[in-house]
N, C-alpha and C positions, 0 to 999 in steps of 0.2 A: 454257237450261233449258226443259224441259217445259210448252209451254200450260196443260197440266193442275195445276201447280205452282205456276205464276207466278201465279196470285190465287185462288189454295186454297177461301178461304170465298165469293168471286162466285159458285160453283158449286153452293153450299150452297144458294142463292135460297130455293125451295120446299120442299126438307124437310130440312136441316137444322137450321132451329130448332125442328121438329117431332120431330124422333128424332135423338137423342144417338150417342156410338159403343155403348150397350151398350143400346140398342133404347128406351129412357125417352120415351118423346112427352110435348111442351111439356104438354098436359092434365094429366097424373099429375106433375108437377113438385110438390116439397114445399113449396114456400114461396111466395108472392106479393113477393117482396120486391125491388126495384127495381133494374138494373144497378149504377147508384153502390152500392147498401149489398154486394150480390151479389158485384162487383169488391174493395168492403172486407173483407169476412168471408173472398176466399181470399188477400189479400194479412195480414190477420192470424192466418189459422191457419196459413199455411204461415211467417210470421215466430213465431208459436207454438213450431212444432215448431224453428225453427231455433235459437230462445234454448233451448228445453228441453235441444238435445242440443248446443248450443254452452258454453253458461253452467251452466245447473241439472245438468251430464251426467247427465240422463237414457238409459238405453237407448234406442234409435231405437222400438221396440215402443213401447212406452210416448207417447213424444213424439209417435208418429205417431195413435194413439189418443186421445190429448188435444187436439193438433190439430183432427182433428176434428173432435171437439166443440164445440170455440171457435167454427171455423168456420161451424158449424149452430147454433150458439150468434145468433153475428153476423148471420146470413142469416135469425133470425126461423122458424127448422125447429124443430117440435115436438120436445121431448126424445125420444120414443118412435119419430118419423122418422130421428130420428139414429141410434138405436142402431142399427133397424132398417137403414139406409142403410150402415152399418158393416157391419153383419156380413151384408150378403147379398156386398159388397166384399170383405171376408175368405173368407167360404166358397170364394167362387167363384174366384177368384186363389189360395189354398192348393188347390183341389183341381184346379184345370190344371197348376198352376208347381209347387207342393210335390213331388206323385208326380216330376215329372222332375228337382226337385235330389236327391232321396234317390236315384234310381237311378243319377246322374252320380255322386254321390258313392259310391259305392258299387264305380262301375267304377276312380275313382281311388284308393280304398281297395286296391283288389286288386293295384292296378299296382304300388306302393309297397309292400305289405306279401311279394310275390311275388318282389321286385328284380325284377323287367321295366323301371322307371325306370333302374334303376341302368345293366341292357342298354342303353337307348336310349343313354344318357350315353355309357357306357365306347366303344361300338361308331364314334358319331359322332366325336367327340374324338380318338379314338385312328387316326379315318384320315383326317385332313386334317391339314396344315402349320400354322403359328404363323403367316402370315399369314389363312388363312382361319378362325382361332380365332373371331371376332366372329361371322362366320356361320356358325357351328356352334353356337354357344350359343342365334341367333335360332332356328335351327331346333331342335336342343334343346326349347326353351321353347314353341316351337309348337307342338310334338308332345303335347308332358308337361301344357301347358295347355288340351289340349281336355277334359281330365276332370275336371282339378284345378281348385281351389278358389286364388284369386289369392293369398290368405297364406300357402297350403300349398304354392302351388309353388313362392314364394321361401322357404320354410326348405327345401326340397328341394334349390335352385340354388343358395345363398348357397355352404355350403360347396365344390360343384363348381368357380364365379369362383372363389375363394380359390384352391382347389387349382392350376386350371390358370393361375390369374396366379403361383404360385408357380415352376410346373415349367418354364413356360415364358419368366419371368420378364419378364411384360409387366405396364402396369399393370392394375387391378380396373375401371378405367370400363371399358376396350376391351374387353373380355369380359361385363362386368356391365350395362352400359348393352342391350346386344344378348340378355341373357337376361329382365332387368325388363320390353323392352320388347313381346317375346315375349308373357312372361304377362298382359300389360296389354288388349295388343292382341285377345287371345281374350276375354279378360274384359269388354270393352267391346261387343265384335262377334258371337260368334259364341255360339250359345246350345249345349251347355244350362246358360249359367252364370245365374247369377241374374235380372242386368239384364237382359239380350234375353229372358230366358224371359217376365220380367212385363213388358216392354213387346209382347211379340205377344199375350201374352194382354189385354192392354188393349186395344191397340187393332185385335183381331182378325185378326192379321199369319198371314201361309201362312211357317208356321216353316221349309218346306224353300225357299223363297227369298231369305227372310234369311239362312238359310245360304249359299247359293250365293252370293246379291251379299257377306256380309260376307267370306265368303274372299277375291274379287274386290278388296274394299274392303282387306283388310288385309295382302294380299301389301306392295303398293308402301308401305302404311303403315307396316310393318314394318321393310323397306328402308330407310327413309327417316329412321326414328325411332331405329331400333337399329343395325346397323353403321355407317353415314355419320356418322348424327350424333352415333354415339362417338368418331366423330375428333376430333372439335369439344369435345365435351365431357371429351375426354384432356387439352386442353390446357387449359381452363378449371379442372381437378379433376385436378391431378396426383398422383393418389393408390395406393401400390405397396402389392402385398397387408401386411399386418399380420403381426408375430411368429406363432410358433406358442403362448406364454403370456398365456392369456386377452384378445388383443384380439378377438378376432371367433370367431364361432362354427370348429368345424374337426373334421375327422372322416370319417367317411363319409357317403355317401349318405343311408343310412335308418337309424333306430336313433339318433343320437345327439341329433336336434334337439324329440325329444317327440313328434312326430307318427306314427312307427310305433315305439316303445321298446316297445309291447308287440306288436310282430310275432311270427309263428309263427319257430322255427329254423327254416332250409331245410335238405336236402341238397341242392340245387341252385339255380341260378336260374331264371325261367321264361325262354322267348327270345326274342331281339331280335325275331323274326318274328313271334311270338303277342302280344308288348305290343305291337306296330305297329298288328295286325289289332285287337285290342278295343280300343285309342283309338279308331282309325277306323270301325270295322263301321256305329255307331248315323249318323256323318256321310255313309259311302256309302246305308246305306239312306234317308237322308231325302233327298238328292239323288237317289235312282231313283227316287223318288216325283213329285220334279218335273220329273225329266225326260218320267217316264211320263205327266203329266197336261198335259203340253207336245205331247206328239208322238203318244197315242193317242187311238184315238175312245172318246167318254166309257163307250159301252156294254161298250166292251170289257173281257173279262173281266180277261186281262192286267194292264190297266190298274189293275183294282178289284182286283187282287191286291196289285200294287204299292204303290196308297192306301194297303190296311191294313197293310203291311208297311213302310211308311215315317211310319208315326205316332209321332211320339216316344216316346209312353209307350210302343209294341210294339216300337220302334226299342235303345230304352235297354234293356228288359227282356230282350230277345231279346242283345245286348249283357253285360250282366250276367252270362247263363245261359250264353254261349260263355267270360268272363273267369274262371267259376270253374273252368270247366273247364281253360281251353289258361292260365293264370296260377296257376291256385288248387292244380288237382289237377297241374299241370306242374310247380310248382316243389317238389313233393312233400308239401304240406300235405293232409292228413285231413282228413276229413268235418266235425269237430267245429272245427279250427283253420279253415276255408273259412266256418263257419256263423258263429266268431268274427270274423274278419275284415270278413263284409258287414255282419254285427249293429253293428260298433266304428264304423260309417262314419255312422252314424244324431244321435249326440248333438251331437258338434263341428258339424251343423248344424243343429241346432234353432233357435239364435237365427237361424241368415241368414232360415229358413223364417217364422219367425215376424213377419221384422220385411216378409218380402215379402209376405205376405197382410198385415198392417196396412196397409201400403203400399198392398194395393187396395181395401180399406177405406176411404181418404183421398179415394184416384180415386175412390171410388162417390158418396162425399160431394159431389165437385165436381159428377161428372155430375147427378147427382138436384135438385142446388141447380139448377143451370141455369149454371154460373159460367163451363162450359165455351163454350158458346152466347157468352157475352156477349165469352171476350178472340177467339173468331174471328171477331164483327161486328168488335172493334176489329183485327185484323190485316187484316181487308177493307181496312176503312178506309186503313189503313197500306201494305197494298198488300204486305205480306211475305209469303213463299214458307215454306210447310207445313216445309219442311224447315229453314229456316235461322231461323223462329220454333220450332222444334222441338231444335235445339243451342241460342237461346239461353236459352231456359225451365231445362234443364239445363244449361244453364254457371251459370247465378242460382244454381239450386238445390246445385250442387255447391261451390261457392263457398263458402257461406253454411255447408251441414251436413257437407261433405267427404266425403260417403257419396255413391259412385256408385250405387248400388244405389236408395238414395233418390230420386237425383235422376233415375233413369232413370224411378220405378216417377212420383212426382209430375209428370214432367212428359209421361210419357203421358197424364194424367189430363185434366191442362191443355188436350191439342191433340187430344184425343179425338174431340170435334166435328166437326174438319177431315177427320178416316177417312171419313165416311160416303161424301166426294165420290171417293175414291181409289180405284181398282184394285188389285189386288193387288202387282204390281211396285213401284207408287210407296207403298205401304203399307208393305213393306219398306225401301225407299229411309227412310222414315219415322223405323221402328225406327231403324237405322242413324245416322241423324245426331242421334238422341236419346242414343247409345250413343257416338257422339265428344264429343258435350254434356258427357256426364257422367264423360269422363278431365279436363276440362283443368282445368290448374294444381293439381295436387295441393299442402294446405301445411300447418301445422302442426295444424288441424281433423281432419286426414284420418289415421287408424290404418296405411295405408299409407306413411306418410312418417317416421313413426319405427318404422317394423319395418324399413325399409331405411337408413335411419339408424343405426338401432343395429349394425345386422347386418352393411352397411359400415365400421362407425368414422368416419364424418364428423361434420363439425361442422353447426349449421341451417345457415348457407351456404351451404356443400359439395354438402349435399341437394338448397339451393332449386336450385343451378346444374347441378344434373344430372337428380335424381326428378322435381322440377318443372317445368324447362324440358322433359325427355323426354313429360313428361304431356301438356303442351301442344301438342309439334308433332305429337304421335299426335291429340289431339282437331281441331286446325287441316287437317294433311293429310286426317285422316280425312272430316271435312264437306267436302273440296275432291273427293275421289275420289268422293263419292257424289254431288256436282253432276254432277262430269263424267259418272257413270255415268247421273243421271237425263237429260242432254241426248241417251243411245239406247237405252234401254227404254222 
């Protein structure tokens, strides 16, 4: 590991107890109140929020919101700092992170409601052999998960496993293990899905190197998680698709599972070529951005071209306005069914939006308390590496609320402090192993573990010996790949 790693807060010496990651110098700190209470007030509001949306089910919005409060509550911060500390944490995390989920969702709205998914599907499957099925479905899910939304891509995939463990008559892990873990893997790593968006925007990450290191990161994790280790988990979970009378969902692609039932008719599909290019567009533009700021001189116009043209929000929108066109107006939808389609993409995520800005709502709360400062004196002390207190902040937290999203966006919060000392590369290195934190062990907490449950036909068992275990060696490989990777960046 990395010098720069191996004792994260020794680095901090002189100003990091002075400026926070979101610019807070110790002076303007809201409270006087002592490490021990400081330590108390985020170990009770973040046990707050976790009984709230464990036991009380509360909404995560909610829970994270009251949290808070406790918190500031416990820490001796004036009511009026709290709110305050709140919603400058709200604003500021809704209007980075919110604009780029509505316009990802937006571009996966189109891919789905266009059948361009359906293309990717048909086109993949239909030209490889029944031995290379597994890895067709990884990639599959690779593809279809750069835009989509992780529940949305398994009510996409579920019926697709069924079908081809039907035709091919292999079972539902070997196929299904390598699509789950597909959408998992994007979902944890690679932004513009919720967790990587609010963890760069916490803790001030160059979103186009988290991209590049999480592809890095999630090739071999992918590998590893989904075809391999559905070998393993075929024999633990010997389970063969389901009848065609009501056990498992069954159908087509789009249309029958709720999520496009109010699609435009097509005359046509859009094509394999044009749903490739709009998943991809907004991820090559943000990687020419890094390459550009890698290898030009900074005055260079070129370069400052390439900046603004690889900024997500110009990346996603420019994205967007190429999908309605080669997706929207391709597959033959009208002006009015195009206006429908990007409008329909907006409601289905208003809760994630909302519970992500609460989320940095929470984080502003730790920052401004000072609570952050205090656990990275104690990981000094402890001598633990930014990154590997950074997965296990989020493995606590995911544990406890089952919400990766939560647990990526709190435990940015947490290690906030330790960014100031980082560079950019290991700032992503960061992101990244906060984002394998908050896969593992998915279990009966987790909304993810009975949508694949149900959708398979398994029993909890079944689940824990597959969803679960699958969650896991994705979260474990994944913090081992970004060691390996921070020992040469």
């Amino acid at each position: 590991m990395s010098a720069q790693l191996a004792h994260p807060v020794a680095q901090l010496a002189g100003d990091a107890r002075a400026v926070g990651a979101t610019g807070v110098a110790a002076a303007d700190k809201i409270t006087t109140a002592g490490n021990t209470q400081l330590l108390l007030a985020a170990v009770i509001g973040i046990a707050a929020v976790v009984l709230l949306i464990t036991w009380a089910k509360f909404h995560a919005f909610l829970a994270l919101m009251i949290g808070a409060a406790v918190m500031g509550a416990v820490a001796a911060v004036a009511p009026e700092a709290i709110l305050t500390s709140f919603v400058k944490g709200f604003g500021n995390t809704s209007g980075s992170v919110g604009l780029l989920i509505a316009l990802g969702a937006m571009i996966g709205k189109l891919l789905t409601d266009s059948g361009g998914a359906e293309q990717i599907v048909d086109k993949i499957v239909g030209s490889v052999g029944k031995n290379k099925l597994p890895w067709a479905m990884a990639l599959i899910a690779a593809i279809i998960g750069i835009p989509l939304f992780f529940e949305i891509g398994v009510v996409l995939l579920v019926p697709v496993v069924i079908m081809v463990a039907r035709k091919f008559d292999i079972s539902i892990m070997k196929v299904g293990i390598p699509a789950l873990a597909g959408l998992s893997v994007l979902h944890g790593f690679i932004p513009p899905h919720p967790g990587p968006l609010a963890a760069i925007a916490n803790l001030n990450a160059d979103v186009g190197l988290v991209l590049l290191f999480g592809l890095i990161v999630a090739i071999p994790t992918l590998i590893i998680a989904g075809p391999l280790l559905a070998r393993f988990i075929d024999v633990w979970v010997p389970v063969h698709a389901p009848g065609a009378a009501g056990s498992a969902p069954a159908g087509g692609l789009v249309g029958t599972q709720g999520i496009a039932s109010d699609a435009p008719r097509l005359t046509k599909r859009a094509g394999f070529g044009a749903a490739i290019f709009c998943i991809t567009l907004p991820v090559l533009l943000m990687l020419a951005r890094t390459v550009a700021e890698l290898t030009l001189d900074e005055k260079s116009g070129v370069r400052t071209f390439f900046t603004w043209l690889g900024e997500p929000a110009i990346a996603l929108l420019l994205a967007v306005l190429v999908a309605m066109a080669l997706l929207g107006a391709g597959s033959g939808m009208k002006k009015n069914q195009i206006e429908k389609t990007v409008g329909g993409a907006l409601p289905g995520i208003a809760g994630i939006m909302l519970i992500v800005a609460a989320g940095g709502g929470f984080k502003q709360m730790l920052v401004d308390a000072g609570v952050g400062n205090v656990i990275g004196d104690m990981a000094k002390s402890a001598g633990i590496s930014a990154l590997v207190l950074g997965w296990l902040v989020a493995v606590g937290i995911r544990l406890a609320t089952g919400s990766a999203t939560v647990a990526t966006i709190t435990a940015a919060g947490i290690v906030a402090p330790l960014s100031t000392s980082l560079d950019k590369p290991h700032l992503a290195l960061l992101v990244l192993a906060i984002g394998a934190g908050s896969l593992f062990f998915s279990h009966v907490n987790d909304a993810g573990f009975w949508l694949v449950k149900e959708y398979f036909g398994l029993t909890v068992g079944q689940t824990i010996k597959s969803w679960s275990v699958m969650e896991t060696v994705i979260s474990v490989v994944g913090l081992a790949c970004v060691l390996l990777l921070n020992l040469v960046v």
